[in-house]
C-alpha positions as CSV (number, residue, x, y, z in Angstrom):
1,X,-104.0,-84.4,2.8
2,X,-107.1,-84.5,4.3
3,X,-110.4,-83.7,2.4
4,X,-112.0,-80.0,2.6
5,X,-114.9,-79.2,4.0
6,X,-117.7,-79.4,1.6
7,X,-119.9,-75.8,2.7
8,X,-123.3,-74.9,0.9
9,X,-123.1,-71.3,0.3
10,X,-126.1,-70.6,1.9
11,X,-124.7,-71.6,5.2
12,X,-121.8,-70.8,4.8
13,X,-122.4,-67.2,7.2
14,X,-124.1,-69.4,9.8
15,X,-120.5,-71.8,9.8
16,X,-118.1,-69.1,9.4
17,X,-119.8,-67.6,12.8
18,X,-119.7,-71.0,14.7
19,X,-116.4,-71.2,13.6
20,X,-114.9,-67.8,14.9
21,X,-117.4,-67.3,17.4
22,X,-114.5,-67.5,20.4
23,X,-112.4,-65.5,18.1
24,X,-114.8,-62.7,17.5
25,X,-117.3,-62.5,20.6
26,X,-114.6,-61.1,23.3
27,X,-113.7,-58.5,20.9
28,X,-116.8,-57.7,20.0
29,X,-117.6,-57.8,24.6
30,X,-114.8,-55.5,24.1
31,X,-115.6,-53.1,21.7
32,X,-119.6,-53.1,22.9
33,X,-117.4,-51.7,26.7
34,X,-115.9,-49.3,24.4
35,X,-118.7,-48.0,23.1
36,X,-120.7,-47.8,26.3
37,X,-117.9,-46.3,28.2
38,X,-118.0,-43.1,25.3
39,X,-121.6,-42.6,26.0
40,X,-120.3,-42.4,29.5
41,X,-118.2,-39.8,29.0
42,X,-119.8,-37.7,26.6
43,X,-122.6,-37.8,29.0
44,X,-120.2,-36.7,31.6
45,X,-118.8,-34.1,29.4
46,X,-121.7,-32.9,28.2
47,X,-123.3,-32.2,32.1
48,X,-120.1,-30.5,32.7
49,X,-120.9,-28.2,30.0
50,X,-124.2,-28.4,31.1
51,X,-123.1,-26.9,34.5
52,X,-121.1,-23.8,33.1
53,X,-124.2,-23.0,31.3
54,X,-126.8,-22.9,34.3
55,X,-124.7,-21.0,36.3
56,X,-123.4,-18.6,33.5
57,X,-126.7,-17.6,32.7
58,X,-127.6,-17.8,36.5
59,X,-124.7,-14.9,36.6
60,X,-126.4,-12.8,33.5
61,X,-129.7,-12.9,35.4
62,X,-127.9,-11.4,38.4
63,X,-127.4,-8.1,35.8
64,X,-123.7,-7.3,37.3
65,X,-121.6,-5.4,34.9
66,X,-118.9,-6.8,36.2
67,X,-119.5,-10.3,35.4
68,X,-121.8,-10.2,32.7
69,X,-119.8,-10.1,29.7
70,X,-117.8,-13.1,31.0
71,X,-121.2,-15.1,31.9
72,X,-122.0,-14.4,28.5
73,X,-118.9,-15.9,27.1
74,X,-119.4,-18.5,29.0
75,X,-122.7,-19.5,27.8
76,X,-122.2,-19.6,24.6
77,X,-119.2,-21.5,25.2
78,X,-120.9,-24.2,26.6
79,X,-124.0,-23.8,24.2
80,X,-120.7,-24.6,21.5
81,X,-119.6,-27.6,23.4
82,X,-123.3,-29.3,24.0
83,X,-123.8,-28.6,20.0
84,X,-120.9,-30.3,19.2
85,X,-120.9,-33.7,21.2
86,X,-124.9,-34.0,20.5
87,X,-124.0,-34.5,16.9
88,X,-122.3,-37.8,17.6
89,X,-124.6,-40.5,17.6
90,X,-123.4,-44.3,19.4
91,X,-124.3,-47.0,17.1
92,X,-126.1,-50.0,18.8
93,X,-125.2,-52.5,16.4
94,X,-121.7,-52.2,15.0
95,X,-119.0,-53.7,12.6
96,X,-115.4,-52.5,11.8
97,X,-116.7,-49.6,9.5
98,X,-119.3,-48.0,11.8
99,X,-116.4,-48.0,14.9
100,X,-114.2,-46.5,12.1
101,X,-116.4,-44.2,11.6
102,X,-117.2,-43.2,15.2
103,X,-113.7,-43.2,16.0
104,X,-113.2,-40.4,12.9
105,X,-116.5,-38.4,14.3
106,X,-115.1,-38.8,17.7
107,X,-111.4,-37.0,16.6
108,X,-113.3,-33.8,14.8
109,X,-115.8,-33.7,17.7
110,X,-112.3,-33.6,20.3
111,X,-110.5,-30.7,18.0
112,X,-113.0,-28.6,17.8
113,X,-113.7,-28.8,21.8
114,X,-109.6,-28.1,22.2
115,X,-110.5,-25.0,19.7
116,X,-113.3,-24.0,21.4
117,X,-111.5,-24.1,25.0
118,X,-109.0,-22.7,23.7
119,X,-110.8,-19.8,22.1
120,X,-112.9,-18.9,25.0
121,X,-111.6,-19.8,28.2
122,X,-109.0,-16.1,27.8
123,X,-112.2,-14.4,28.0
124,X,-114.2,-16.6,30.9
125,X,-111.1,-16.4,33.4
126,X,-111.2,-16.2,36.1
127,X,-114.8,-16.5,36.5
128,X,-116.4,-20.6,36.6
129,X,-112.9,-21.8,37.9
130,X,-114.3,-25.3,39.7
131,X,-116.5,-25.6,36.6
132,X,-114.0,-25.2,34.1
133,X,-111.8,-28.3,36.1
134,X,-114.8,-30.2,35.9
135,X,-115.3,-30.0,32.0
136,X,-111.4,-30.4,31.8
137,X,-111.2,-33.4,33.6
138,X,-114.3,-35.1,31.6
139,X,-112.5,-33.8,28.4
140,X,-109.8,-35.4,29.2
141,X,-111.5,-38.9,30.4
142,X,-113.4,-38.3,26.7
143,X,-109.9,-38.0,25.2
144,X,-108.8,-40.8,27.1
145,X,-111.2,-43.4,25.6
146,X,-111.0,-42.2,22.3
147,X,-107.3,-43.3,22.5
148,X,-108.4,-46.7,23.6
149,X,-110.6,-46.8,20.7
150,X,-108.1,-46.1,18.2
151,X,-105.6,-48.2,19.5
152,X,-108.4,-51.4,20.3
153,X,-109.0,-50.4,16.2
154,X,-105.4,-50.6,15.1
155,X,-104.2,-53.5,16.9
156,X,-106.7,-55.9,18.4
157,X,-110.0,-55.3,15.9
158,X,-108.2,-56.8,12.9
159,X,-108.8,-60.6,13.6
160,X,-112.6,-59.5,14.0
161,X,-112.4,-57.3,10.8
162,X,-111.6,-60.0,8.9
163,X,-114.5,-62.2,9.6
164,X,-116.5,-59.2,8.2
165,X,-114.6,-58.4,5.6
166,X,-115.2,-62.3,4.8
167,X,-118.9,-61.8,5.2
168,X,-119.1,-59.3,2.8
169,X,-117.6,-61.6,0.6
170,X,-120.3,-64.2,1.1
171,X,-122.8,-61.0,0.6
172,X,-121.8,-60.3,-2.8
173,X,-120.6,-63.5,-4.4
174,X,-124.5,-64.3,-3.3
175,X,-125.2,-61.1,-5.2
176,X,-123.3,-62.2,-8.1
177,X,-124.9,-65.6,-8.4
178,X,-127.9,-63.9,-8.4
179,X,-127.0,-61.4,-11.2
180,X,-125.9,-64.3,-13.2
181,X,-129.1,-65.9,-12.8
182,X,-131.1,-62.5,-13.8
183,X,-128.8,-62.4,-16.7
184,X,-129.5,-66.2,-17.7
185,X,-133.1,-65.4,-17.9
186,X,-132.5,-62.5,-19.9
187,X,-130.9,-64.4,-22.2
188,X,-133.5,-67.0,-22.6
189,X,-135.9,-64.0,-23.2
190,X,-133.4,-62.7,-26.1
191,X,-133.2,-65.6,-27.3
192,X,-136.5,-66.9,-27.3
193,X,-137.5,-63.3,-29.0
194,X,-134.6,-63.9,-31.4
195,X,-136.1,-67.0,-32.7
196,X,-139.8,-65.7,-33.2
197,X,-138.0,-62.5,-35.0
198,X,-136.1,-64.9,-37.1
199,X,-139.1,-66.7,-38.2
200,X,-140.9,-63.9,-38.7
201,X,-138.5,-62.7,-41.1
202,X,-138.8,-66.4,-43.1
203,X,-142.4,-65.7,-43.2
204,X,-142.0,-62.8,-44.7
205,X,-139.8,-63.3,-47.2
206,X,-141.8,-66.5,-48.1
207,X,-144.7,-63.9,-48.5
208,X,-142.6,-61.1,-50.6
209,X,-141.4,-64.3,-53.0
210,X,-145.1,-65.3,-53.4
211,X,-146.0,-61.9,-54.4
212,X,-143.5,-61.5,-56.5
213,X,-144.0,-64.5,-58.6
214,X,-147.4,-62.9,-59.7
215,X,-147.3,-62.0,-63.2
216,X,-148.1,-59.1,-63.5
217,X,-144.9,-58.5,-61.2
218,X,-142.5,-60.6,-62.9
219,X,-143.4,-59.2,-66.1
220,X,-142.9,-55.6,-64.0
221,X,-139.7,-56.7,-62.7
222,X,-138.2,-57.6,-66.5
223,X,-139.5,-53.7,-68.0
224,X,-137.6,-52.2,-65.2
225,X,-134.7,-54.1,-65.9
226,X,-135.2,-53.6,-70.0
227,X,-134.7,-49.9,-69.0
228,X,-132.1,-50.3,-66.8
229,X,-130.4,-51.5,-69.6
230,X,-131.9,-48.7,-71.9
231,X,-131.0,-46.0,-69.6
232,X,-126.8,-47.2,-69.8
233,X,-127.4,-47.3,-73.4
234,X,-129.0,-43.7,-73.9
235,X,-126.3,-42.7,-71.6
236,X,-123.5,-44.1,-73.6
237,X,-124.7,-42.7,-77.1
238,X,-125.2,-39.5,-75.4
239,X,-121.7,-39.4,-73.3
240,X,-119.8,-37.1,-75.3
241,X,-122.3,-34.3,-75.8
242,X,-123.2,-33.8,-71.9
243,X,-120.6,-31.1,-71.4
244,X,-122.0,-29.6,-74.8
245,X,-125.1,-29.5,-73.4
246,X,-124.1,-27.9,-70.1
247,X,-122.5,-24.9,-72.1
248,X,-125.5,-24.6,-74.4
249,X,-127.7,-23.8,-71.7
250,X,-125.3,-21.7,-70.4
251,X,-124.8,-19.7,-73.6
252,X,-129.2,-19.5,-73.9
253,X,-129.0,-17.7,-70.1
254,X,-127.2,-15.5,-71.5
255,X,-128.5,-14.9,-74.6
256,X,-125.8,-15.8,-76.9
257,X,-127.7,-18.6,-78.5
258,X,-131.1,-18.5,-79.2
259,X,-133.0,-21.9,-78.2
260,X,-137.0,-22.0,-78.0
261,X,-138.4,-22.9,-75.0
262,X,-140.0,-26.5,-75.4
263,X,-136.1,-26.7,-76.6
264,X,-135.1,-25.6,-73.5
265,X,-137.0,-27.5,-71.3
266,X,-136.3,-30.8,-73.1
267,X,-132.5,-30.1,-73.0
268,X,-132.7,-29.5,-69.4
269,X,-134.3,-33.6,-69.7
270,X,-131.1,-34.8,-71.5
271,X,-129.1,-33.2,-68.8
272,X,-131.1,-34.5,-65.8
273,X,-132.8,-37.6,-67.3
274,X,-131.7,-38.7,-70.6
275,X,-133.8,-41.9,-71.3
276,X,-136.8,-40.1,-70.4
277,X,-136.1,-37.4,-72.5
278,X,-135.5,-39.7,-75.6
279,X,-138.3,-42.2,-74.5
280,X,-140.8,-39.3,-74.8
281,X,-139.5,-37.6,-78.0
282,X,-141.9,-37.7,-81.3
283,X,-141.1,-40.1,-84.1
284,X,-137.4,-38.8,-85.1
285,X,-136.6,-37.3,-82.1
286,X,-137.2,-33.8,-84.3
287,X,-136.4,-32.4,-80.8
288,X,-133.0,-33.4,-80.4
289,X,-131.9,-33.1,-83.6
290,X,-132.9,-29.1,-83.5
291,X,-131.0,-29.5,-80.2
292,X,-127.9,-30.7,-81.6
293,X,-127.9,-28.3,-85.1
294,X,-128.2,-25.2,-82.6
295,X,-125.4,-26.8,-80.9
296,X,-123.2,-27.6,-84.0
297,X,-123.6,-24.2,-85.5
298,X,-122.4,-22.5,-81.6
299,X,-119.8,-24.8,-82.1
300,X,-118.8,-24.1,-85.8
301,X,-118.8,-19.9,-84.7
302,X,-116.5,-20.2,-82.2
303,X,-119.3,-19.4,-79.5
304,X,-119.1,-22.8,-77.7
305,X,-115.1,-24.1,-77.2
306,X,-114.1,-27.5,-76.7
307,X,-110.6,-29.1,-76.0
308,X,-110.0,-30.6,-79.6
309,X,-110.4,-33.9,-78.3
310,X,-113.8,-33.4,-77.1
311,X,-114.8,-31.2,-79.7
312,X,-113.9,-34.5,-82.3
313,X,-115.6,-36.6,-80.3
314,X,-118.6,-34.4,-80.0
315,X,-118.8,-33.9,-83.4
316,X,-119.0,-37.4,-84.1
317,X,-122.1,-38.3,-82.1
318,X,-123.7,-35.3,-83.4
319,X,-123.0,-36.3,-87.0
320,X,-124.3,-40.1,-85.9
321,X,-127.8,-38.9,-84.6
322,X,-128.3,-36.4,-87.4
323,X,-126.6,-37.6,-90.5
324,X,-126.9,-41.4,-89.7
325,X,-129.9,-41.3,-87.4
326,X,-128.0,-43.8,-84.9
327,X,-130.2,-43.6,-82.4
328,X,-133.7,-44.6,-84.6
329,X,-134.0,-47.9,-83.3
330,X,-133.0,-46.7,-79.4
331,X,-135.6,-44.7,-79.5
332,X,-138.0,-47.1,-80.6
333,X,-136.7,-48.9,-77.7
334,X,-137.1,-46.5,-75.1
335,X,-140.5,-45.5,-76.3
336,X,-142.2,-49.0,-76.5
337,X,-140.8,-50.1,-73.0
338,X,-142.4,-46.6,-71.4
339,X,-145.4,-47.2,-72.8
340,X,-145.6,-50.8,-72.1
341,X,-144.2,-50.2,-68.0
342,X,-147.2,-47.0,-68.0
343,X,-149.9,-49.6,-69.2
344,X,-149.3,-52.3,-67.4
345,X,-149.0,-49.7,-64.3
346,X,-152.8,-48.6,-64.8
347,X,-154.4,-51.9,-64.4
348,X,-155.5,-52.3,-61.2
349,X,-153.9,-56.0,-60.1
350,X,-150.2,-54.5,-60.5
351,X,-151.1,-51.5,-58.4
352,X,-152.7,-53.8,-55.8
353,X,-149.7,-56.0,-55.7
354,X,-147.3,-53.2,-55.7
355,X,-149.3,-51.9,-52.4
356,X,-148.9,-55.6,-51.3
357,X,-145.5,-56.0,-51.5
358,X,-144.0,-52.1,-50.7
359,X,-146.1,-53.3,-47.6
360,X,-144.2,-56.3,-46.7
361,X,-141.0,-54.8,-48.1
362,X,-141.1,-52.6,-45.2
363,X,-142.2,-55.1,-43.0
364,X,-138.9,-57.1,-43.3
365,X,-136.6,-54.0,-43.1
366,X,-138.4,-53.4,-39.6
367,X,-138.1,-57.3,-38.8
368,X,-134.3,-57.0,-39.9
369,X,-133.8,-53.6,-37.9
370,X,-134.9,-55.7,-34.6
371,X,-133.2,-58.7,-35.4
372,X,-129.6,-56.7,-35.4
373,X,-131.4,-54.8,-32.0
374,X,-131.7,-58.3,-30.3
375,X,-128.6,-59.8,-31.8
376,X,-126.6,-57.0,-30.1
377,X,-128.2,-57.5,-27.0
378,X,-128.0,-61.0,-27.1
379,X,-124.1,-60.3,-27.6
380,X,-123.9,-58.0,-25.0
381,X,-125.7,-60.2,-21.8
382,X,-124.0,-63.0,-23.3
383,X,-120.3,-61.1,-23.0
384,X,-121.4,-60.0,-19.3
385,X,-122.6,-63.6,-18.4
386,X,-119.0,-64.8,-19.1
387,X,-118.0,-61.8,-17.0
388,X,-120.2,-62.8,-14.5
389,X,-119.3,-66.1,-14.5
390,X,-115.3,-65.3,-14.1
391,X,-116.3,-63.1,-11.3
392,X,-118.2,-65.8,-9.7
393,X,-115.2,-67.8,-9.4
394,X,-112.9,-65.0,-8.2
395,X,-114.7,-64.7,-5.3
396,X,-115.4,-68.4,-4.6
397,X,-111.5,-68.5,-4.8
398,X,-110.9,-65.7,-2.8
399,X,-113.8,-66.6,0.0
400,X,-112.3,-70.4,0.8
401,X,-108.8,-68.5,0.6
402,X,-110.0,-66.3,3.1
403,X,-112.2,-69.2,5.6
404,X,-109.1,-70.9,5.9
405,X,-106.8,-67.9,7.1
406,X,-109.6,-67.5,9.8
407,X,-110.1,-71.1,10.5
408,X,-107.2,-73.1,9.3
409,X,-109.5,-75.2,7.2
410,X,-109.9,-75.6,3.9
411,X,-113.2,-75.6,2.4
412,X,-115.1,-76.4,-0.6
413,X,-118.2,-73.4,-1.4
414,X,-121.2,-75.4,-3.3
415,X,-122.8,-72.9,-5.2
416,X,-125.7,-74.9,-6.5
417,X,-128.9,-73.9,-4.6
């Protein structure tokens, strides 16, 4: 099997016309007669129409009741018929689609003519007789050629149609190379902004562990873990007296247990924020203690109700803090480590590295919000370059398929530039 022809894309158009040059030029002689013999005859037509309408209105000038309304008709008629074959325009150069569309413009321009002749000519007769043969016959030369266009379309065009359907193959797998090539820089771009993004994002966290190492930080960093754990622990000793506490407020709205205000407010604390409550209560958390005695005496009336199980369990805590003072030492707890986080807060290094690194804190979460941006995007032109690619090849395939129906060749496109 002999070797195929080895065609740089970018003369490949130029070959493929060489090629089907005696294959295409005498249809194209042909449909370039076509096309000269319409102008023809729409010119032809056209003068025809042009005649009824000169002597029509030559009639109205004349004034004759007799013949005026007919003249009348009669010019706007023709005035109809001009309007209508002006609007189709010949094109000088031309491919398949343009004749196909000629040939389409042609048909509507022919029906409406037949409507229009058939509309008026009942109310011209029997007045312009030799002008009316005269615009038949030309309509009917006008129809005549149209035929020959559709049929030179249907049955002789094809070979010629297919060169141009294979040169708009050629047009857009040049198109697609080019994409891909657009999209290859892109990526380059992404990728390249990827990298400086990624770095970015080391340098910062290089900076955020730098300024976290200070001391003042790191000894920061371990009180606000000491009341992490505090907070769990208050929490804990105080788990079985929160629903309590939510019907002891209730019961002071409405004024079925008395509880002072300060009381009040610091209740609301244990609700809401019980380490802070406990952190910031006297020595003996007096506070509480009042707090819980109000609340074991509503209980011990009746006026506060609790399922047995958590009225037990309730009881038992309460009886801890005020009998055995179990949470002395919690409280000692909580308090030093407040005070000790508030002091070191006030100096002004912590607050200056605080600034520092809140600063570059939000810094990175910007860095990382752009790095997922250009990772998508990198994804996405990446997914459509392998698209691109696959399309690339379709058409290669289906171009060399198509040169060697036309030329009973085979050939080999060379995409590289």
């Amino acid at each position: 099997m002999s070797q195929p022809v080895q065609i740089q894309l970018k003369d490949t158009r130029d070959w493929l016309s060489r090629e089907t040059r005696p294959l295409v030029d005498p249809l194209k002689d042909k449909a370039t007669g076509l096309l000269n013999e319409i102008k023809d005859r729409i010119d032809d037509t056209l003068q025809s129409s042009q005649r009824i309408l000169e002597n029509s209105q030559g009639e109205m000038n004349k004034n004759n009741p007799k013949t005026y309304r007919f003249a009348r008709n009669a010019t706007k008629f023709a005035d109809n018929v001009s309007h209508t074959l002006q609007g189709i325009t010949i094109p000088d150069n031309f491919d398949y689609q343009r004749l196909h569309t000629l040939h389409g413009d042609l048909e509507r321009a022919l029906a409406s003519l037949e409507q229009l002749r058939r509309s008026a000519y009942p109310y011209i007769s029997p007045y312009f007789i030799f002008d009316r043969r005269r615009l038949d016959v030309s309509y009917k030369r006008l129809s005549d050629i149209i035929k020959d266009l559709r049929n030179f379309l249907s049955t002789k065009y094809d070979k010629a149609k297919d060169v141009e359907d294979t040169q708009s193959i050629i047009d857009k797998l040049t198109s697609t190379i080019n994409h891909t090539e657009q999209n290859k820089q892109n990526i380059r771009l992404i990728e390249e902004r990827k990298s400086a993004v990624e770095k970015q994002i080391a340098d910062t966290r290089r900076e955020i562990g730098q300024v976290q190492a200070k001391e003042e930080l790191k000894e920061l960093a371990g009180l606000n873990q000491r009341m992490e754990e505090l907070r769990q622990k208050v929490k804990h000793n105080l788990r079985y007296l929160q629903k309590p506490f939510y019907k002891l407020e209730s019961l002071t709205r409405t004024g079925q247990v008395a509880v002072p205000l300060d009381e009040m407010n610091k209740l609301r604390d244990y609700l809401g924020k019980p380490f802070l409550a406990l952190a910031t209560e006297d020595d003996g958390y007096l506070t509480l203690k009042s707090i819980l005695r109000k609340l074991d005496s509503a209980m011990a009336q009746g006026k506060l109700k609790l399922k047995s199980t958590r009225l037990r369990k309730a009881q038992d805590q309460i009886d801890a803090i005020l009998i055995k003072d179990s949470l002395s030492q919690l409280h000692k707890d909580c308090h030093e480590t407040l005070v000790q986080r508030k002091q070191l807060l006030a100096t002004g290094g912590i607050r200056k590295h605080q600034n520092q690194l809140k600063q570059l804190q939000n810094q990175l979460r910007e860095l990382q919000k752009e790095e997922e941006l250009v990772n998508s995007q990198n994804k996405a032109r990446t997914d459509e370059q392998v698209k691109l690619q696959e399309r690339v090849e379709q058409l290669r395939n289906e171009l060399e398929k198509s040169i060697a129906q036309l030329t009973n060749k085979r050939v080999h496109i060379i995409l590289a530039q």
